[in-house]
Biotite code that builds the C-alpha atoms (Angstrom):
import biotite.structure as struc

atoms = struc.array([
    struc.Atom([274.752, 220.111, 31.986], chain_id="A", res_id=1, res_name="UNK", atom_name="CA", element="C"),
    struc.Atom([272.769, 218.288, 29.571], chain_id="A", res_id=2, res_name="UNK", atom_name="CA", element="C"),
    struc.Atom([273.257, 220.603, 26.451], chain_id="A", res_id=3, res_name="UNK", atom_name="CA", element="C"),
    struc.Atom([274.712, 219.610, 23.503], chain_id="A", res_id=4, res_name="UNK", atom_name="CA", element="C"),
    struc.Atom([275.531, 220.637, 19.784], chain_id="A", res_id=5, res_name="UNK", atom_name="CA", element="C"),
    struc.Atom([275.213, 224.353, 18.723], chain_id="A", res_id=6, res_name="UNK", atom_name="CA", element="C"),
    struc.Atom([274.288, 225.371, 22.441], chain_id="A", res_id=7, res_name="UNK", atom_name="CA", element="C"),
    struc.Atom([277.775, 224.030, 23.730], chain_id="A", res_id=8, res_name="UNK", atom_name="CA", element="C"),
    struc.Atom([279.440, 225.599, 20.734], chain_id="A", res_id=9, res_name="UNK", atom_name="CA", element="C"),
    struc.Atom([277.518, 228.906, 22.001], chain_id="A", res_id=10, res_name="UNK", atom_name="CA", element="C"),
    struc.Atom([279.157, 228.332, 25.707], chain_id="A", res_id=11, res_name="UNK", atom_name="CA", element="C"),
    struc.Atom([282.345, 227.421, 25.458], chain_id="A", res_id=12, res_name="UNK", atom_name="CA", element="C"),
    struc.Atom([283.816, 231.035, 25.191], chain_id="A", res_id=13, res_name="UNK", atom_name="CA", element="C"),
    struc.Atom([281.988, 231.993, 28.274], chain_id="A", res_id=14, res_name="UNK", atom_name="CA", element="C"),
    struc.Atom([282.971, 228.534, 29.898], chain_id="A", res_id=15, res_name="UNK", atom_name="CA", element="C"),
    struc.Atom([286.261, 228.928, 28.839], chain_id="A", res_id=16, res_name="UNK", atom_name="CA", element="C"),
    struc.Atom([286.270, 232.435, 30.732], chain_id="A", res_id=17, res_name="UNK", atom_name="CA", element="C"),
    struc.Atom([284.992, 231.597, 33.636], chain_id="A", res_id=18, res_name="UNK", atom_name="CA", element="C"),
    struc.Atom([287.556, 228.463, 33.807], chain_id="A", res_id=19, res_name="UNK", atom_name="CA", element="C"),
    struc.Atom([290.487, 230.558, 33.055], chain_id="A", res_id=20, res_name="UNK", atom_name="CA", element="C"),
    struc.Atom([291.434, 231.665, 36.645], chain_id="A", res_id=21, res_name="UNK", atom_name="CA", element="C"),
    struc.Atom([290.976, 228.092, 37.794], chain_id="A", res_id=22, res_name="UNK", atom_name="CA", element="C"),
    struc.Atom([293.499, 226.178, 36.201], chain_id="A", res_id=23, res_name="UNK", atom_name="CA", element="C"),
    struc.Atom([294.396, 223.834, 38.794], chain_id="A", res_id=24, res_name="UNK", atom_name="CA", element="C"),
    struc.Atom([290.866, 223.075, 40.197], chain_id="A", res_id=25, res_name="UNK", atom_name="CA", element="C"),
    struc.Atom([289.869, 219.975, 39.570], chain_id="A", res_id=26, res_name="UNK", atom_name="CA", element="C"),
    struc.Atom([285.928, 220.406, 39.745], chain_id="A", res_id=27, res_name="UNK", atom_name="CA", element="C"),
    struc.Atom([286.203, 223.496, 37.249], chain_id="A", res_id=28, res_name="UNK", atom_name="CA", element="C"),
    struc.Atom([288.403, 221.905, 34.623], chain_id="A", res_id=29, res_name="UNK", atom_name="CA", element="C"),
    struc.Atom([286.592, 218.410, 34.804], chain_id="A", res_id=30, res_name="UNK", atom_name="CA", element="C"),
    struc.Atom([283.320, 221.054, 34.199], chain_id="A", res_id=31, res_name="UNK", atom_name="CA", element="C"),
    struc.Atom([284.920, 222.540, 31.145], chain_id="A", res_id=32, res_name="UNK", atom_name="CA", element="C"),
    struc.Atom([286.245, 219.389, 30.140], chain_id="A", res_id=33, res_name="UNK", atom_name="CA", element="C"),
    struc.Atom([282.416, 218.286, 29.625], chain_id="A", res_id=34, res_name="UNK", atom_name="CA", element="C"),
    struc.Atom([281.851, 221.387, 28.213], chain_id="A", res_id=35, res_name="UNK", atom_name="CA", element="C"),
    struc.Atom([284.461, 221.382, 25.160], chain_id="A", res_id=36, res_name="UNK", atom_name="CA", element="C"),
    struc.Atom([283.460, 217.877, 24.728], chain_id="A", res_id=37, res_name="UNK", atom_name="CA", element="C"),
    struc.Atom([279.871, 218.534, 24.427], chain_id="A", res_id=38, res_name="UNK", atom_name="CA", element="C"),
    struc.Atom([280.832, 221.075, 21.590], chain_id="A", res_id=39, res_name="UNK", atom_name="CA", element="C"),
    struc.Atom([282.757, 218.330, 19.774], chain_id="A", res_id=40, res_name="UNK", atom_name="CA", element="C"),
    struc.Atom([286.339, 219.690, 21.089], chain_id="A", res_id=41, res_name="UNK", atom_name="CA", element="C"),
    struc.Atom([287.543, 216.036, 21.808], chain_id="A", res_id=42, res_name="UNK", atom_name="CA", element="C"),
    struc.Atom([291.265, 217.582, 22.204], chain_id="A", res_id=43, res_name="UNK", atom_name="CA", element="C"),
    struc.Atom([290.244, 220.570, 24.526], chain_id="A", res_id=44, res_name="UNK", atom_name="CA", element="C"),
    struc.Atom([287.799, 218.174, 26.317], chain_id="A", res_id=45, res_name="UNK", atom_name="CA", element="C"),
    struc.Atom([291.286, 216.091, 26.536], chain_id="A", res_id=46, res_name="UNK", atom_name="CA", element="C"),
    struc.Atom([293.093, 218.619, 27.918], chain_id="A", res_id=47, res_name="UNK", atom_name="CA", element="C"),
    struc.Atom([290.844, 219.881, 30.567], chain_id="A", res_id=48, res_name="UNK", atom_name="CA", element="C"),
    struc.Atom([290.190, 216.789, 31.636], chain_id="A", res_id=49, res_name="UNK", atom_name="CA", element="C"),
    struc.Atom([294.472, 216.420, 32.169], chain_id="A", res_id=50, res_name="UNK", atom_name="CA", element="C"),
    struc.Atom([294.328, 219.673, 34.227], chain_id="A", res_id=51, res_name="UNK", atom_name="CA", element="C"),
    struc.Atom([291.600, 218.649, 36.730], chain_id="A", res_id=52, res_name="UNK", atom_name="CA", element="C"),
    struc.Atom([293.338, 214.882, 36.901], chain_id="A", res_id=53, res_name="UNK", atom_name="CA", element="C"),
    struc.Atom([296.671, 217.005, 37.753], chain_id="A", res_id=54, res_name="UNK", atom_name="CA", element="C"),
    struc.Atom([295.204, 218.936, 40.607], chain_id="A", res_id=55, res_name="UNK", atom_name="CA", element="C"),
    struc.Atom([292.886, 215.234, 41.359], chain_id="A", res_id=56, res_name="UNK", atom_name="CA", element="C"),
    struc.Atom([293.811, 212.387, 40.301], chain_id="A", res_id=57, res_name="UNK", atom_name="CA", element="C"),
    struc.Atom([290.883, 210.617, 41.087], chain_id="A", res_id=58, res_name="UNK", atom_name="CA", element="C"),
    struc.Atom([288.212, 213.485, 40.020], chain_id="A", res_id=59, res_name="UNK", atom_name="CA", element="C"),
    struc.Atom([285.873, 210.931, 38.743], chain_id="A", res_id=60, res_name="UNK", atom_name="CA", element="C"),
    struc.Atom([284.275, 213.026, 36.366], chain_id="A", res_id=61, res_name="UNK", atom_name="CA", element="C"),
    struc.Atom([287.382, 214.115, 34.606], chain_id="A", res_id=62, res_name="UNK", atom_name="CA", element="C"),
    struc.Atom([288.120, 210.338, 34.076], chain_id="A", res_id=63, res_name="UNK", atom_name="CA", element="C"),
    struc.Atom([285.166, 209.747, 32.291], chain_id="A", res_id=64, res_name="UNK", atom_name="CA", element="C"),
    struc.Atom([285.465, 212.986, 29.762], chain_id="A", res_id=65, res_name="UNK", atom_name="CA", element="C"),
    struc.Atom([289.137, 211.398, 29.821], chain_id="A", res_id=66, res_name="UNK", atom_name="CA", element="C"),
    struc.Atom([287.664, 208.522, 28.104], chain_id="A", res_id=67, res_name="UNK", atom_name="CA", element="C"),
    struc.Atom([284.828, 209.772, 26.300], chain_id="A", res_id=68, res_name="UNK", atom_name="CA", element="C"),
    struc.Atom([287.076, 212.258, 24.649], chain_id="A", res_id=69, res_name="UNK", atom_name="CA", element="C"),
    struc.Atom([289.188, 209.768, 23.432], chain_id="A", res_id=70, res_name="UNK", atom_name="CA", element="C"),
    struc.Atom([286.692, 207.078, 21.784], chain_id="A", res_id=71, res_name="UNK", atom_name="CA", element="C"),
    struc.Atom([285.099, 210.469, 20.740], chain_id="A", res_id=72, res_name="UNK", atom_name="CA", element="C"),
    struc.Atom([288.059, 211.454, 19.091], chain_id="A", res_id=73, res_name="UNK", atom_name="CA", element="C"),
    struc.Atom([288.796, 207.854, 17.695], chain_id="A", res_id=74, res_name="UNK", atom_name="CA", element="C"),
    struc.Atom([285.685, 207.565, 16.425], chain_id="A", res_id=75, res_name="UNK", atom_name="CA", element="C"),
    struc.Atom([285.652, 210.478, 14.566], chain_id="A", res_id=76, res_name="UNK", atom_name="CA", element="C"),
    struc.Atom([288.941, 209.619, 12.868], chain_id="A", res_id=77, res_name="UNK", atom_name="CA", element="C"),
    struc.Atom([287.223, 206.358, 11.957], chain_id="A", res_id=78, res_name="UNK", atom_name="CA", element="C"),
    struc.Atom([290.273, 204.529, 14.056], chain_id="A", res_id=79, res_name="UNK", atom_name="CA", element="C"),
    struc.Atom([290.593, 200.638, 13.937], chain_id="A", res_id=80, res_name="UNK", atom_name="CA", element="C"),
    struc.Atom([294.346, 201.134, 15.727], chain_id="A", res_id=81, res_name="UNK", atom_name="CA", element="C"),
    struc.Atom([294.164, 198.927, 18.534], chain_id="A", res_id=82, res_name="UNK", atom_name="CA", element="C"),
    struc.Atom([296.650, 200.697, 20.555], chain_id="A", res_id=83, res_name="UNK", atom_name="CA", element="C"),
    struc.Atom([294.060, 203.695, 19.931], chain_id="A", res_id=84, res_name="UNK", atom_name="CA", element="C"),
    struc.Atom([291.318, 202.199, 21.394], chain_id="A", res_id=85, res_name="UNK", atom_name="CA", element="C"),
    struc.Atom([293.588, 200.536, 24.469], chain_id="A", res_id=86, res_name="UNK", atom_name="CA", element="C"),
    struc.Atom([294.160, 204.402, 25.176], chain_id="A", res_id=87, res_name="UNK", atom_name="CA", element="C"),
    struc.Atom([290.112, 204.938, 25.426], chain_id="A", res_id=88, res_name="UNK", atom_name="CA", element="C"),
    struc.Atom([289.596, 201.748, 27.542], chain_id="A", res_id=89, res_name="UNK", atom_name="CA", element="C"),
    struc.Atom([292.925, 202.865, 29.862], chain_id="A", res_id=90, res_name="UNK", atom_name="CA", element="C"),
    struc.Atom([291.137, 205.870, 30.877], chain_id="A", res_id=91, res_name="UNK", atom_name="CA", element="C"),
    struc.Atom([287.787, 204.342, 31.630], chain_id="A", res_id=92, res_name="UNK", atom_name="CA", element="C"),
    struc.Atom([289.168, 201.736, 34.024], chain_id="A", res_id=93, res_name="UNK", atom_name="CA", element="C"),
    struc.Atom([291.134, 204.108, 35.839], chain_id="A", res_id=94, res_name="UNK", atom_name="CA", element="C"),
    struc.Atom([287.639, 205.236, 36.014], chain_id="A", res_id=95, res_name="UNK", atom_name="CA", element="C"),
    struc.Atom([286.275, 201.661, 36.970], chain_id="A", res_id=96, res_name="UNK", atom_name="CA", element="C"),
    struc.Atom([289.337, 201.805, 39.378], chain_id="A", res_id=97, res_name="UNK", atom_name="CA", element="C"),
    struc.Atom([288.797, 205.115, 41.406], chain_id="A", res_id=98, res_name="UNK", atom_name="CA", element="C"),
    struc.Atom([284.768, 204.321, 41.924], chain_id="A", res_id=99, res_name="UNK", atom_name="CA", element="C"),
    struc.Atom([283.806, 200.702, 40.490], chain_id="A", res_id=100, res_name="UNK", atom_name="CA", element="C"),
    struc.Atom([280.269, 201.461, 41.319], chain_id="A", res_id=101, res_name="UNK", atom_name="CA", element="C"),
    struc.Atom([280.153, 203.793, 39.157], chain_id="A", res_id=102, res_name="UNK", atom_name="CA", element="C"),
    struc.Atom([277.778, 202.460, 35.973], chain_id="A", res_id=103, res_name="UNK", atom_name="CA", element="C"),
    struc.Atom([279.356, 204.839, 33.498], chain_id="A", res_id=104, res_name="UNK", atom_name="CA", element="C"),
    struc.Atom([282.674, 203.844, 32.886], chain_id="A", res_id=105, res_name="UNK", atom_name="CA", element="C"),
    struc.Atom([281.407, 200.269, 33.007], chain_id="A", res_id=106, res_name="UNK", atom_name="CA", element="C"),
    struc.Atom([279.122, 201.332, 29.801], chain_id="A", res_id=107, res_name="UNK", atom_name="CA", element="C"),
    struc.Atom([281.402, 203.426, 28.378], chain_id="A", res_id=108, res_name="UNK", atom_name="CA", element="C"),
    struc.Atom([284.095, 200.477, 28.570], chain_id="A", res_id=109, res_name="UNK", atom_name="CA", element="C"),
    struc.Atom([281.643, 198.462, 26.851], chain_id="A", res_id=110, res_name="UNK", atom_name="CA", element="C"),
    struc.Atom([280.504, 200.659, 24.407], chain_id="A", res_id=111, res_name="UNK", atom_name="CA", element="C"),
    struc.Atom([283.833, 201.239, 23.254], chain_id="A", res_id=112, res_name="UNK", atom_name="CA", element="C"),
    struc.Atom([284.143, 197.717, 21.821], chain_id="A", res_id=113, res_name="UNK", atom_name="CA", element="C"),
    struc.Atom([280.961, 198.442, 19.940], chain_id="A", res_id=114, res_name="UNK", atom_name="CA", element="C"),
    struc.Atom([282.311, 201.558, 18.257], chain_id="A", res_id=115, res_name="UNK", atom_name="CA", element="C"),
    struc.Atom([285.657, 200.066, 17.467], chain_id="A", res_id=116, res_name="UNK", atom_name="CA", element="C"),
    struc.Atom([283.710, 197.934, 15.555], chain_id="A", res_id=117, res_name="UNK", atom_name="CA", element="C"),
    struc.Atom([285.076, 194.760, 17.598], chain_id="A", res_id=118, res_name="UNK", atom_name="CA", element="C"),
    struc.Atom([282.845, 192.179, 19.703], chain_id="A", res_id=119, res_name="UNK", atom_name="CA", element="C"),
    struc.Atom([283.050, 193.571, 23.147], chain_id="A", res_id=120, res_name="UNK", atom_name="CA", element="C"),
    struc.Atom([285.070, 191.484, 25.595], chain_id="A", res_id=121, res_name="UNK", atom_name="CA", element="C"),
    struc.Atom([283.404, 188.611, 28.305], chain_id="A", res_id=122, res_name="UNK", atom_name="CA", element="C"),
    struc.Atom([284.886, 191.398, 30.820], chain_id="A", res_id=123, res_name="UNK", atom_name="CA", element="C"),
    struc.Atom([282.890, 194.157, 29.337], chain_id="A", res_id=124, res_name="UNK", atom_name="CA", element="C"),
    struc.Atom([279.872, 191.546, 29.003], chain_id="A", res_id=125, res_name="UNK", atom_name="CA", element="C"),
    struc.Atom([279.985, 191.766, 32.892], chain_id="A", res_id=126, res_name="UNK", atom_name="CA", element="C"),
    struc.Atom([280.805, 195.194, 33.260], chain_id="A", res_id=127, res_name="UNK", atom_name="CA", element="C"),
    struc.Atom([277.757, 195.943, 31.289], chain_id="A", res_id=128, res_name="UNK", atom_name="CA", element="C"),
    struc.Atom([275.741, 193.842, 33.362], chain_id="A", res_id=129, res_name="UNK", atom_name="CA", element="C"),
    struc.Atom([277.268, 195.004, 36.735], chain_id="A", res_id=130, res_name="UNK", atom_name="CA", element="C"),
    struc.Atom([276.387, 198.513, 35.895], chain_id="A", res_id=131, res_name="UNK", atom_name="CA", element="C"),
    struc.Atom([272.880, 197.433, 34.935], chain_id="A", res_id=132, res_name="UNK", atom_name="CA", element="C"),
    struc.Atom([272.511, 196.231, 38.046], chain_id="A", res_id=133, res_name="UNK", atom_name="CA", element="C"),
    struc.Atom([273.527, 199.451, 40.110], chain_id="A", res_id=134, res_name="UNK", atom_name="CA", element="C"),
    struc.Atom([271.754, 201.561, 37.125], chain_id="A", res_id=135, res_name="UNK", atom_name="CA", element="C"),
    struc.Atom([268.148, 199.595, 36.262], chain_id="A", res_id=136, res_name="UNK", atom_name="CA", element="C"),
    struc.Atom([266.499, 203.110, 35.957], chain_id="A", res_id=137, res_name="UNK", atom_name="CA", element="C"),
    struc.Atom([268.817, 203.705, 32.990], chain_id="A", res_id=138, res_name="UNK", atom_name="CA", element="C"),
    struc.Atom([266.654, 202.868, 30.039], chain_id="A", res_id=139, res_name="UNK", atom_name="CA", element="C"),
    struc.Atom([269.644, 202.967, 27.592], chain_id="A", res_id=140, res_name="UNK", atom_name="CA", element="C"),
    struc.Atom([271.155, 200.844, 29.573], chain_id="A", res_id=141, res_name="UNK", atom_name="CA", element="C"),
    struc.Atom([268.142, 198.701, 29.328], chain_id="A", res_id=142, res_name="UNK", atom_name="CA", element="C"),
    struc.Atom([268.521, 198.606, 25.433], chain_id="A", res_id=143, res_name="UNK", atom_name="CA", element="C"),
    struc.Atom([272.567, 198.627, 25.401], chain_id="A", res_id=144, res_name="UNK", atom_name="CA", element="C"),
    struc.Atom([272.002, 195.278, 27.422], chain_id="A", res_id=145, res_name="UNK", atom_name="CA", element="C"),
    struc.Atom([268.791, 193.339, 25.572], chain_id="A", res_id=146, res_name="UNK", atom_name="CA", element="C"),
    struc.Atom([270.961, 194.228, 22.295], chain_id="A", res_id=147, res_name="UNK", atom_name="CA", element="C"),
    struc.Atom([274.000, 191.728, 23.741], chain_id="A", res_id=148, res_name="UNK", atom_name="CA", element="C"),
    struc.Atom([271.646, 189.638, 25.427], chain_id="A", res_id=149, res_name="UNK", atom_name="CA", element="C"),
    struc.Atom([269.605, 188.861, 22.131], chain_id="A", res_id=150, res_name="UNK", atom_name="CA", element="C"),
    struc.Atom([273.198, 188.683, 20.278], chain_id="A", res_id=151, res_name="UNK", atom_name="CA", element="C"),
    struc.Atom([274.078, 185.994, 23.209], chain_id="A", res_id=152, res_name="UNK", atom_name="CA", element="C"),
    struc.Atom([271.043, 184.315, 21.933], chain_id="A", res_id=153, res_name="UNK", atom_name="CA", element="C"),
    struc.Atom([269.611, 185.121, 25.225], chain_id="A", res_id=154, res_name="UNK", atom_name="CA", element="C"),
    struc.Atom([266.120, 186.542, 23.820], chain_id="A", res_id=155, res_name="UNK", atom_name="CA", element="C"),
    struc.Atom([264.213, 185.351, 27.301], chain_id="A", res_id=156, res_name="UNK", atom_name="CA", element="C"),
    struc.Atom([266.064, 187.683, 29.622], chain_id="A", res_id=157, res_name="UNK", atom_name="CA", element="C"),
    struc.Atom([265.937, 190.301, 26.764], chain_id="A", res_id=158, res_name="UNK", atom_name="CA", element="C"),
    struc.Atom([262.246, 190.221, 26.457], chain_id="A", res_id=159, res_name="UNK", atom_name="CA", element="C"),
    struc.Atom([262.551, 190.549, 30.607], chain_id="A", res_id=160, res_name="UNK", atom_name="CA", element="C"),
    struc.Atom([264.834, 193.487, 30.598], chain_id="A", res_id=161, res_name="UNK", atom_name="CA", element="C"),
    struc.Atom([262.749, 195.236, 27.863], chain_id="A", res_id=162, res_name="UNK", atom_name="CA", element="C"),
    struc.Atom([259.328, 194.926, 29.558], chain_id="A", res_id=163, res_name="UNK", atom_name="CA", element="C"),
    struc.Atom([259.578, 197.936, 31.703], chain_id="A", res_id=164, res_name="UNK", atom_name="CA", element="C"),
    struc.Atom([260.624, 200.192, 28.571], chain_id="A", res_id=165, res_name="UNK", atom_name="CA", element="C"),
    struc.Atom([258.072, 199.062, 26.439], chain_id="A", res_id=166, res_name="UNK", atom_name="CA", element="C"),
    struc.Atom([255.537, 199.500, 28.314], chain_id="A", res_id=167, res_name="UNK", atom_name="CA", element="C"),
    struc.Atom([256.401, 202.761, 30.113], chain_id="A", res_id=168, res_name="UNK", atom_name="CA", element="C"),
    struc.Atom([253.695, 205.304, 29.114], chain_id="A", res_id=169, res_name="UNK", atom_name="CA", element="C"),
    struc.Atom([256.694, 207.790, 29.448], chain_id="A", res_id=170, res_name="UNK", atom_name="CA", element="C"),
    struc.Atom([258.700, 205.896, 26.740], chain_id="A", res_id=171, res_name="UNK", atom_name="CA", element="C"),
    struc.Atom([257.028, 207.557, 24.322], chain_id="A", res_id=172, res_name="UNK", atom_name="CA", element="C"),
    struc.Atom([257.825, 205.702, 20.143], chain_id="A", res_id=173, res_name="UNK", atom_name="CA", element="C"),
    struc.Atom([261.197, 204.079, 21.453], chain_id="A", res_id=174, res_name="UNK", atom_name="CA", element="C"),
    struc.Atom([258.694, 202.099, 23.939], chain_id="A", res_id=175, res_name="UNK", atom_name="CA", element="C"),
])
């Protein structure tokens, strides 16, 4: 957890070892499905994610890669197919679906409307602000909401949601 880039790219063989006698557990495969998608393999990351959903169909985790895989993977081919990006929002609300307290999928649905390019949706509007509410810690989410807010032309609440990041000592130059 919490590696990305070159280190993934280093792990994956090893990950991909240690996976191989697992095929149908969902924990491990939803774990290499991170993995691959850390190292940028949006397909693998794909595929693993298929074999944990197989053995689980509601293995949270593998949901999400599910999704993030696919707007990774549409984003990188620079995709403005609709039916594409359906495909990347399908996954994240079976997410939404399985545990709708879950803030991720809620961003990630969101997000996806940002990287298509699109204006995101009054349902992923409240999505985004549901998940803010189970998530305030989240300081992304923080700046993922004052962005729509101020774009609402909602620069009051903004300012409000913004206060505890900018002046966290913690925040360090984003503060």
């Amino acid at each position: 957890r919490g590696v990305k880039d070159k280190v993934a790219e280093e792990l994956v063989p090893d990950a991909r070892r240690a996976a191989a006698p697992y095929p149908r557990h969902p924990v491990v495969q939803a774990w290499l499905a991170e993995i691959e998608y850390d190292a940028g393999n949006f397909a693998e990351a794909e595929a693993a994610a298929d074999r944990a959903l197989a053995a689980n169909p509601r293995q949270i985790e593998a949901l999400i890669y599910k999704g993030r895989a696919r707007m990774a993977a549409a984003e990188k081919a620079k995709s403005s197919d609709p039916a594409v990006w359906s495909e990347v929002r399908t996954a994240l609300a079976a997410a939404n679906r399985v545990d709708p307290d879950h803030p991720e999928p809620l961003i990630l649905f969101y997000d996806s409307f940002r990287k298509q390019g699109v204006d995101p949706t009054e349902n992923a509007v409240i999505g985004l602000e549901y998940a803010y509410a189970l998530a305030p810690y989240d300081r992304g989410l923080r700046r993922l909401l004052a962005d729509q807010l101020l774009a609402d032309g909602d620069a009051k609440e903004a300012r409000a949601i913004l206060s505890s990041v900018a002046y966290d000592p913690h925040e360090g130059p984003a503060g």
